[in-house]
TORVEXKE-994893 format. One line per 10 residues: number of its first residue (from 1); their letters; for each residue x, y, z of N, C-alpha, C, O. Coordinates in pm, whole numbers. Layout:
NUM> a> X Y Z X Y Z X Y Z X Y Z ~ ... $
% end
This chain:
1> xxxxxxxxxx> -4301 13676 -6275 -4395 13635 -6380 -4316 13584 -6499 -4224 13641 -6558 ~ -4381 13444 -6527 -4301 13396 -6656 -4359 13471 -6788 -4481 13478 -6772 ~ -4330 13516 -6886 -4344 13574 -6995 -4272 13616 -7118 -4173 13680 -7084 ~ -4279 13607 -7215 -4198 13691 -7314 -4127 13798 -7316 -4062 13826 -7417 ~ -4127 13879 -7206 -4051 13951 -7147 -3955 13956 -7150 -3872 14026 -7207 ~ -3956 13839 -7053 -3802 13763 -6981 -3711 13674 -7064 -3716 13552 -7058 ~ -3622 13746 -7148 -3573 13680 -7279 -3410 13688 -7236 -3320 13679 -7319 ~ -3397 13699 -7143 -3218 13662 -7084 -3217 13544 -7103 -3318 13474 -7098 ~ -3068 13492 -7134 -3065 13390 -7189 -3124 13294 -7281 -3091 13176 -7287 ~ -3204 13345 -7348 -3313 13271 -7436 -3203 13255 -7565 -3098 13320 -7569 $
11> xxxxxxxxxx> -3254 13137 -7695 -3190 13125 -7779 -3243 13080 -7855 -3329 12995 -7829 ~ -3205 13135 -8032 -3285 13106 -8136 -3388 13192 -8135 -3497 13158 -8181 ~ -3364 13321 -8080 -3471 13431 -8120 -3437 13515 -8223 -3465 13634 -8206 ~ -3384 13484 -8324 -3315 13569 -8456 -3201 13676 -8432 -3169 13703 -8316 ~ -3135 13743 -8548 -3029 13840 -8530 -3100 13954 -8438 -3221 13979 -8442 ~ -2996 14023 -8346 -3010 14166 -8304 -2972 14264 -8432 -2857 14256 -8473 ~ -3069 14361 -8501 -3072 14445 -8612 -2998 14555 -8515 -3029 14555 -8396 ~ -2897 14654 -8565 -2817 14727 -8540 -2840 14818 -8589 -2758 14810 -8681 ~ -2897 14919 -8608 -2949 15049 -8719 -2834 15159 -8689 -2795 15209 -8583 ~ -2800 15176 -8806 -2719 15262 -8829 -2784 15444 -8830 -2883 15495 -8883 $
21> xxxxxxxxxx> -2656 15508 -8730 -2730 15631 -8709 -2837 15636 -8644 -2909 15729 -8680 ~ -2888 15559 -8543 -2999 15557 -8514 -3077 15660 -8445 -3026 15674 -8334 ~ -3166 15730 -8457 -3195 15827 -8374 -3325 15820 -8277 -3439 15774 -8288 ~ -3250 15893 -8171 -3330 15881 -8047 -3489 15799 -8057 -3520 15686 -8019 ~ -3592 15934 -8139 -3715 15878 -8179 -3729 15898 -8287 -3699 15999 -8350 ~ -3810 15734 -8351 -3847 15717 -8475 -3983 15820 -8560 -4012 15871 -8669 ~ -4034 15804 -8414 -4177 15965 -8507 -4223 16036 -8369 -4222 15992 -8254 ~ -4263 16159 -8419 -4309 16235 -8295 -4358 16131 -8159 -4315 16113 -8046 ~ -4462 16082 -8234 -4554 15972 -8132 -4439 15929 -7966 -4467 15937 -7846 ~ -4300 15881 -8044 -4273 15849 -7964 -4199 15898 -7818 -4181 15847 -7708 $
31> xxxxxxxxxx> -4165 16040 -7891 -4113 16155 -7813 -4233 16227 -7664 -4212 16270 -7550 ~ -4368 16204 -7759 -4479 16248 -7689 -4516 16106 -7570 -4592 16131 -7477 ~ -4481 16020 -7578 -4513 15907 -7511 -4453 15891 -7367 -4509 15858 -7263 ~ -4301 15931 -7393 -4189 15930 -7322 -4206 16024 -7241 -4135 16018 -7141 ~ -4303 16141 -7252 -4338 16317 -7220 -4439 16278 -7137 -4434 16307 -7018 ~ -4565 16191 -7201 -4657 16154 -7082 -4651 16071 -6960 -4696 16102 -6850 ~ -4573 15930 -7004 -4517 15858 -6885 -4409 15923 -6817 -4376 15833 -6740 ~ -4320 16033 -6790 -4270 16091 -6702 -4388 16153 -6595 -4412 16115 -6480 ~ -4439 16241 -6658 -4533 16346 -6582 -4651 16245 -6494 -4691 16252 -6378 ~ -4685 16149 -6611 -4774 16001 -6496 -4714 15989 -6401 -4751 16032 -6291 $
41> xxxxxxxxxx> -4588 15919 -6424 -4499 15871 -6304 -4429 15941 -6196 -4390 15877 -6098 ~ -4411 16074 -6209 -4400 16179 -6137 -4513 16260 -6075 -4495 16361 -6007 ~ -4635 16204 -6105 -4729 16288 -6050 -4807 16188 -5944 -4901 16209 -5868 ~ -4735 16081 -5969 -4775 15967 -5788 -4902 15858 -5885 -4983 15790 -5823 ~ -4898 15859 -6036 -5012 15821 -6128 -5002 15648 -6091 -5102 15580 -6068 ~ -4846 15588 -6089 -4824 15491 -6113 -4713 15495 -6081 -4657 15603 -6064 ~ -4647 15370 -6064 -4495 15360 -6006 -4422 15274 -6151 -4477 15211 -6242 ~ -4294 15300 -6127 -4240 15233 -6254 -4274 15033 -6258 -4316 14950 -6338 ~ -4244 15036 -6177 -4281 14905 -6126 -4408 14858 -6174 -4410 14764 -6254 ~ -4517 14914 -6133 -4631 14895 -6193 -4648 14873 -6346 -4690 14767 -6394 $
51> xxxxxxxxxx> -4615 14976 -6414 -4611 14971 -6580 -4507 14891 -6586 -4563 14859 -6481 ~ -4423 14833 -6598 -4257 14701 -6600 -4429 14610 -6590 -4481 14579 -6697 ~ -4492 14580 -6474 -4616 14475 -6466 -4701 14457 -6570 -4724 14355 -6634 ~ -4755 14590 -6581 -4851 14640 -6685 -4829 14554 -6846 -4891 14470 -6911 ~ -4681 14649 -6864 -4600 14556 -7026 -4629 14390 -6959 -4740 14341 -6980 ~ -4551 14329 -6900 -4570 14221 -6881 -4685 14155 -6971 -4681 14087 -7074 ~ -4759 14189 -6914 -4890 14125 -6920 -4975 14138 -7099 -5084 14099 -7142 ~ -4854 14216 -7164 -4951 14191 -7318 -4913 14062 -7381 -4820 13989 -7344 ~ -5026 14034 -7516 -5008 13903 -7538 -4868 13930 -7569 -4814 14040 -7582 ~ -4801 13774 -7583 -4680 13782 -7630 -4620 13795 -7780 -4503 13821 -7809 $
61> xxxxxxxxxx> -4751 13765 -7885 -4709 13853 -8004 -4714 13960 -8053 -4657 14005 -8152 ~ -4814 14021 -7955 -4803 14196 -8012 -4696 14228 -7929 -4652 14334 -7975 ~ -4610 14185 -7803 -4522 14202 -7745 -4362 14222 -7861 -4270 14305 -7868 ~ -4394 14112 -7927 -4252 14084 -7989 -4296 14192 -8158 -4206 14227 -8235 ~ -4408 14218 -8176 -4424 14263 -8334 -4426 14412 -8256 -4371 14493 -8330 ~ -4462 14462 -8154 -4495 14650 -8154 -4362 14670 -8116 -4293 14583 -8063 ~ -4324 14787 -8142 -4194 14911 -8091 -4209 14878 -7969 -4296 14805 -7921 ~ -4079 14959 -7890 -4059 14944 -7779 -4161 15058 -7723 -4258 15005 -7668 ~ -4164 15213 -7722 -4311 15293 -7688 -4395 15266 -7684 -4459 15313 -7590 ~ -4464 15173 -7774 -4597 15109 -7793 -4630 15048 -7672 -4734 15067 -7609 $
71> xxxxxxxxxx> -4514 14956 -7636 -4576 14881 -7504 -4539 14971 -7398 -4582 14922 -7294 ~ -4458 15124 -7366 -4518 15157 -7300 -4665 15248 -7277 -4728 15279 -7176 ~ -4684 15274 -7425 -4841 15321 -7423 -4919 15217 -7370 -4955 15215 -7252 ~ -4959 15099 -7481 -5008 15008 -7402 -5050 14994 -7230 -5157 14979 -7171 ~ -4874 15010 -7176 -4891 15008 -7057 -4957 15089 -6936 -4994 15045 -6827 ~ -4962 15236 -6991 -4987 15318 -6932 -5180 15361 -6918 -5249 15413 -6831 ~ -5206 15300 -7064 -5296 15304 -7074 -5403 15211 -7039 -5523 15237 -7040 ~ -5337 15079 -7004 -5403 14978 -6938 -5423 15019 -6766 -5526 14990 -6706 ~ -5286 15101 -6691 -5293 15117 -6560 -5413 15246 -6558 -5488 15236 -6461 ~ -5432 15332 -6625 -5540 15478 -6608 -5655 15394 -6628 -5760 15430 -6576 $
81> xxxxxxxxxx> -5653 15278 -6702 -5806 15231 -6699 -5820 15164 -6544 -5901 15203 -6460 ~ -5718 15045 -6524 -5742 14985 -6410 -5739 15072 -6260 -5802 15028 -6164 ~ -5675 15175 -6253 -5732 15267 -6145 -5792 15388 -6163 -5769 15493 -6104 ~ -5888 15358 -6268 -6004 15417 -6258 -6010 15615 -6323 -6112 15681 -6305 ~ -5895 15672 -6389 -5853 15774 -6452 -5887 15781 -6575 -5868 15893 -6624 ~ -5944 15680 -6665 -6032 15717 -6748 -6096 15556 -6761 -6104 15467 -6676 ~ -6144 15561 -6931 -6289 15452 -6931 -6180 15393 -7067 -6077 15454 -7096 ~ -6217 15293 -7124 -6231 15288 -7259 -6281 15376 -7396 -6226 15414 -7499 ~ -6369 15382 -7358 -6453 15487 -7420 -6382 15570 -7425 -6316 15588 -7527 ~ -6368 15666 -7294 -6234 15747 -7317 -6133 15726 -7421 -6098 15809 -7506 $
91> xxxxxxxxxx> -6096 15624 -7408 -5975 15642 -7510 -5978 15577 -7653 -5890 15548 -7734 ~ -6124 15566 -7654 -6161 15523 -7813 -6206 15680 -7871 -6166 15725 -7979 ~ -6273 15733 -7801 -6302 15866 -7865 -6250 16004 -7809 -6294 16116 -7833 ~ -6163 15974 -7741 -6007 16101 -7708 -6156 16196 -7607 -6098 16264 -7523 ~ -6273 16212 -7596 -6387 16244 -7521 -6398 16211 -7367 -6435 16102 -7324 ~ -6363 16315 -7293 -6312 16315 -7106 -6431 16306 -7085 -6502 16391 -7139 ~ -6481 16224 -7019 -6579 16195 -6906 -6601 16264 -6776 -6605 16387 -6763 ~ -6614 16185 -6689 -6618 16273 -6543 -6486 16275 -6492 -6395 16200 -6528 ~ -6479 16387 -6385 -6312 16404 -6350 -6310 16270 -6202 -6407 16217 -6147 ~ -6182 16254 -6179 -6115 16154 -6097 -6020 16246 -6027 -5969 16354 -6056 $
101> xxxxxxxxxx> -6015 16164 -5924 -5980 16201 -5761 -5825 16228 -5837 -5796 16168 -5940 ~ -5732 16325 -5771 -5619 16334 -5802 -5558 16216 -5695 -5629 16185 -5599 ~ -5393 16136 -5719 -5349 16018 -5662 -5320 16062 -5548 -5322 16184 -5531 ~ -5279 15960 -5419 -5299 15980 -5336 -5138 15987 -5323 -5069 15949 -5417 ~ -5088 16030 -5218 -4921 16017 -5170 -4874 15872 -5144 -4964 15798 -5106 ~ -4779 15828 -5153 -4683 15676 -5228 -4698 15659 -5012 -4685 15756 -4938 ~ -4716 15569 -4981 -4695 15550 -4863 -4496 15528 -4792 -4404 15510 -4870 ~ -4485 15532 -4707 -4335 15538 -4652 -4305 15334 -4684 -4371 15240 -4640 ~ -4188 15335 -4770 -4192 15172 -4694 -4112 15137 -4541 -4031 15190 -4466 ~ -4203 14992 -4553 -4127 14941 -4365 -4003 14906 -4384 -3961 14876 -4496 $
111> xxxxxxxxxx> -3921 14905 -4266 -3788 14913 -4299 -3763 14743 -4301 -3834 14651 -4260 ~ -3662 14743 -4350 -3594 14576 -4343 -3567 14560 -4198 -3573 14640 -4105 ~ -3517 14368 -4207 -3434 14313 -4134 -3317 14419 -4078 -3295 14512 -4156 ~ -3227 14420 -3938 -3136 14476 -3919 -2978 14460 -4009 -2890 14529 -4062 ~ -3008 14352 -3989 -2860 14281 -4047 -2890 14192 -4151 -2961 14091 -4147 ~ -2807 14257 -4279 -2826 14140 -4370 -2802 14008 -4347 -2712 13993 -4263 ~ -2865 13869 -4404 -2803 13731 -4409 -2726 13753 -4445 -2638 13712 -4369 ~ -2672 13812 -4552 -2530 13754 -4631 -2430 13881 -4683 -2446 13996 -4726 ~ -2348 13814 -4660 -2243 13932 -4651 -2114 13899 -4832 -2142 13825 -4926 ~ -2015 13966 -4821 -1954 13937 -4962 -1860 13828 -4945 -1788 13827 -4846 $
121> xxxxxxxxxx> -1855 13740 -5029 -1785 13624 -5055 -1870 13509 -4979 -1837 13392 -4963 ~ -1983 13571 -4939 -2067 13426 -4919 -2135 13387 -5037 -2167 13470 -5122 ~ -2164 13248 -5050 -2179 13138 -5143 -2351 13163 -5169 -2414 13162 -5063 ~ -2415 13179 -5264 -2596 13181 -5217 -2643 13141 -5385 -2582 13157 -5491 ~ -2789 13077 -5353 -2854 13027 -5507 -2975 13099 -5520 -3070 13079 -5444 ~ -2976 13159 -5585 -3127 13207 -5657 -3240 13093 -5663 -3242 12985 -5722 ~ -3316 13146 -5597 -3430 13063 -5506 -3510 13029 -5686 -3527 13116 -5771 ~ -3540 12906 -5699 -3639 12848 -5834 -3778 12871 -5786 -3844 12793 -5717 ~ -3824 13014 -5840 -3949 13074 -5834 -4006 13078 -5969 -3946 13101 -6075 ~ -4172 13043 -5943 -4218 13091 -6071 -4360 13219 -6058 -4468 13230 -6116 $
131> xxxxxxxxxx> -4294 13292 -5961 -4474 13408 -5954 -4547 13412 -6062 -4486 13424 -6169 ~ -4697 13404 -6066 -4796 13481 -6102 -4776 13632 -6134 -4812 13683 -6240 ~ -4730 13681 -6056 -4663 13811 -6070 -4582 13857 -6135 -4520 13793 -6220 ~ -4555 14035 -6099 -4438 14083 -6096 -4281 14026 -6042 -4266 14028 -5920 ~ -4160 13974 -6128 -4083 13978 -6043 -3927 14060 -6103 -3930 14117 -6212 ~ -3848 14057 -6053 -3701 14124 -6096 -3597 13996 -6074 -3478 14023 -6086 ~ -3628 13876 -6047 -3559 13766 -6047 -3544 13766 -6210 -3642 13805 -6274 ~ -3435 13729 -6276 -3412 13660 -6391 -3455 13509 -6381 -3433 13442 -6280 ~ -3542 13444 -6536 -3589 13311 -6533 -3449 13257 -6544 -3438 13161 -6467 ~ -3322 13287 -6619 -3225 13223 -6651 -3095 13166 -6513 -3014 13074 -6517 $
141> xxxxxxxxxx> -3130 13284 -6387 -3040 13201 -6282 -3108 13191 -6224 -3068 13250 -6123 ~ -3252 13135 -6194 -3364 13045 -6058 -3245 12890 -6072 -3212 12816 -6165 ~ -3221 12896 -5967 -3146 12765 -5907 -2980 12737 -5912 -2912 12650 -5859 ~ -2939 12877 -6022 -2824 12880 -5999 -2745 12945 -5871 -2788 13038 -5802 ~ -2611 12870 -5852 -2537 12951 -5747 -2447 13084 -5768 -2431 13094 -5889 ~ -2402 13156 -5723 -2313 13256 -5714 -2233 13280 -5620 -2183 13189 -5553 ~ -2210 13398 -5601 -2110 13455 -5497 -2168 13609 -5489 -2175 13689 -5583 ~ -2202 13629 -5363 -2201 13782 -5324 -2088 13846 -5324 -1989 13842 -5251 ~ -2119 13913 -5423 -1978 14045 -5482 -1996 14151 -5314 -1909 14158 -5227 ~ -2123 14215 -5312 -2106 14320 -5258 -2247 14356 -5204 -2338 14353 -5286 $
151> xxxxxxxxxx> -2277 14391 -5066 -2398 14447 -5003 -2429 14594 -5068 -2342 14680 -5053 ~ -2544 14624 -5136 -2565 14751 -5142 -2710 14798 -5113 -2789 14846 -5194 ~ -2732 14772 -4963 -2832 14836 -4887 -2940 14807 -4923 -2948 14745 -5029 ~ -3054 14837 -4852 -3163 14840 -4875 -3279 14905 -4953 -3302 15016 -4907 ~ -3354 14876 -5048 -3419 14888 -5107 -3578 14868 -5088 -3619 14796 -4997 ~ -3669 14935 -5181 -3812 14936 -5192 -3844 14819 -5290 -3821 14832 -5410 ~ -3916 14661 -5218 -3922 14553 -5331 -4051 14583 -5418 -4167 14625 -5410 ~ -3950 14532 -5510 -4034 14577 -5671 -4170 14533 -5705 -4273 14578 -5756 ~ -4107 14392 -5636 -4252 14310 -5681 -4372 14334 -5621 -4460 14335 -5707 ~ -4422 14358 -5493 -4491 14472 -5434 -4531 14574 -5463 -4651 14588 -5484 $
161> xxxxxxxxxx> -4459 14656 -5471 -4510 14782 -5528 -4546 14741 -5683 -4607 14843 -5717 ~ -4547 14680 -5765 -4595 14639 -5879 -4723 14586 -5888 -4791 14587 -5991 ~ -4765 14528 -5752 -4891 14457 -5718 -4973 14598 -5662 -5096 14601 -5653 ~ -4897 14698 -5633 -5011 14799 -5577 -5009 14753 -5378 -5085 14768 -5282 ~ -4903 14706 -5398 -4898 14712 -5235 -4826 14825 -5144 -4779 14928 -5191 ~ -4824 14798 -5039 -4736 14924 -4948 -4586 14834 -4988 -4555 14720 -5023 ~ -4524 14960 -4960 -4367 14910 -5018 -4301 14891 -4879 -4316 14949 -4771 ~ -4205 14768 -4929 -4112 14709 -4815 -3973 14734 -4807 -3965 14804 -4907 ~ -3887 14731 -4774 -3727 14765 -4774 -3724 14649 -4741 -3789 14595 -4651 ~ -3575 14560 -4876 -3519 14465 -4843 -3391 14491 -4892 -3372 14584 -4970 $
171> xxxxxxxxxx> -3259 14385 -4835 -3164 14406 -4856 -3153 14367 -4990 -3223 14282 -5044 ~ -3051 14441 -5049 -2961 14384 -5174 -2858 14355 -5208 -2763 14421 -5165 ~ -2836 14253 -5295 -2735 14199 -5267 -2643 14178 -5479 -2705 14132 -5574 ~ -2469 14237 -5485 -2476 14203 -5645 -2412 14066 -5623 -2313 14043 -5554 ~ -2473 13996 -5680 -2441 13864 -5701 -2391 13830 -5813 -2446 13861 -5919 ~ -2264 13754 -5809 -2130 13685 -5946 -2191 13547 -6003 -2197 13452 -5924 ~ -2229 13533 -6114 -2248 13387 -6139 -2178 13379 -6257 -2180 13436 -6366 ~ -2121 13300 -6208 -2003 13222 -6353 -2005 13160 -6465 -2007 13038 -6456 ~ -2006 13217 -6594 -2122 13177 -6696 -2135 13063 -6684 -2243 13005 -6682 ~ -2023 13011 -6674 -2055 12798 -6704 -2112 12771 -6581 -2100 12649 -6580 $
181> xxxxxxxxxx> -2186 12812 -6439 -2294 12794 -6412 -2427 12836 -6428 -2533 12818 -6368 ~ -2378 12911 -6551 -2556 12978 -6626 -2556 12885 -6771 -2650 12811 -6801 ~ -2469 12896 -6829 -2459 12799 -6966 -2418 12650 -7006 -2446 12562 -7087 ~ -2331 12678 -6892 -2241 12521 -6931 -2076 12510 -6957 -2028 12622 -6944 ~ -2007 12442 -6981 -1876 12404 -6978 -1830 12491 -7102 -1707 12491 -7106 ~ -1879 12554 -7188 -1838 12604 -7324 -1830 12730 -7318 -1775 12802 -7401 ~ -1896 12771 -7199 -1896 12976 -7165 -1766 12932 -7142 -1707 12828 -7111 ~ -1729 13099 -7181 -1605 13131 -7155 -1530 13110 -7044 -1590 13176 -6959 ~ -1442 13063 -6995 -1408 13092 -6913 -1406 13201 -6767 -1455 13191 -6654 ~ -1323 13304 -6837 -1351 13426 -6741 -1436 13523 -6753 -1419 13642 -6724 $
191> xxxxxxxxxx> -1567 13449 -6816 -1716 13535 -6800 -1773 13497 -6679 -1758 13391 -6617 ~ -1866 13635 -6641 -1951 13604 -6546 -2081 13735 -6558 -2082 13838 -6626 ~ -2181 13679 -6465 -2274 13836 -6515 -2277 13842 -6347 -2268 13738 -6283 ~ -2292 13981 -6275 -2321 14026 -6189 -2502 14046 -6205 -2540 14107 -6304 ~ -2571 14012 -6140 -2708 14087 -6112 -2726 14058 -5971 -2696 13967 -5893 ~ -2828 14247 -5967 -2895 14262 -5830 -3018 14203 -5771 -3133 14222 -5809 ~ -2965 14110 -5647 -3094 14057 -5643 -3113 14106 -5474 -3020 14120 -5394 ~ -3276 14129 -5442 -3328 14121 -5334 -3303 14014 -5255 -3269 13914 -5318 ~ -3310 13997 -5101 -3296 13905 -4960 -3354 13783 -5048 -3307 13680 -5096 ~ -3495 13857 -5044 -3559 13703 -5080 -3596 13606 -5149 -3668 13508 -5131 $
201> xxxxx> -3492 13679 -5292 -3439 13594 -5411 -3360 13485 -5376 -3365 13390 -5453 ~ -3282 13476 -5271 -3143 13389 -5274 -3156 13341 -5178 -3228 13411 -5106 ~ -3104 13198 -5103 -3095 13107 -4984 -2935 13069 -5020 -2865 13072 -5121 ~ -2919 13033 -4889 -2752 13001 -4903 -2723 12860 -4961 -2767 12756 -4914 ~ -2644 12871 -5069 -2579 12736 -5151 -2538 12636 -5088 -2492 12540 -5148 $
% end
């Protein structure tokens, strides 16, 4: 999903503010927030994946003006409405309604392919996607190439389980891209960023 979110590589979004001493949480609120989305997410409420979707999806200026907690309240509180754990109402007047089914158990995911495509020191490009969706692709390397650093097994894909689907196992893969094929001739030299991407992020270069 394209969004305000997805601010890798972006430029001309003002200074990063550095707060000195900074501590953990700024007011109770946010300590208590962090307290409820564990126990959600541990109690089968929602998957992390899901709320990562959830944030997504606020406009993009209350995105950039609220705290970072906020959007996960926001978030959490948008998923209890959409599967059905409380109302609006509910949460305009803190007043419980009727009770709801406790969640059901996370289903097993299907297993992957046997054998990965690609192995380390093969050549591969981040497939130029633009989902509707959930995704864990970065907007900043769709179409760039890399190099597979290193296989590290199989995984539950994100973007799926973010949609509320049964979860899949795909391979993963850390992939090297060399800044001056993310930026241009003026990156540094011996920069590069490693990111993890799923099978079906990448086709061979």
């Amino acid at each position: 999903m394209n969004g305000i979110h997805d601010m890798g590589g972006l430029q001309n979004m003002g200074p990063i503010v550095v707060e000195a001493n900074e501590p953990i949480f700024h007011a109770d609120w946010e300590r208590d927030v962090l307290g409820v989305n564990f126990a959600l997410n541990m109690s089968g409420v929602y998957t992390v994946h899901e709320l990562r979707y959830a944030i997504e999806q606020l406009p993009p200026v209350h995105y950039l003006e609220s705290p970072y907690y906020l959007h996960w309240l926001d978030g959490f509180e948008r998923l209890l409405q959409e599967k059905g754990y409380l109302t609006a109402q509910e949460l305009a007047t803190g007043q419980v309604g009727s009770a709801v089914a406790a969640p059901s158990h996370r289903p097993v995911p299907a297993p992957p392919r046997e054998v990965p495509q690609f192995k380390a020191g093969d050549r591969v490009r981040a497939r130029n996607i633009n989902p509707r969706t959930h995704t864990r692709l970065p907007r900043y390397v769709r179409g760039r190439a890399g190099t597979v650093a290193a296989g590290l097994g199989a995984l539950a894909f994100a973007d799926g389980i973010a949609q509320g689907k049964s979860p899949e196992l795909q391979h993963v893969y850390s992939v090297r891209f060399e800044a001056s094929e993310l930026w241009g001739p003026d990156s540094g030299s011996r920069d590069a960023v490693y990111i993890d991407l799923y099978e079906s992020y990448v086709e061979a270069a």
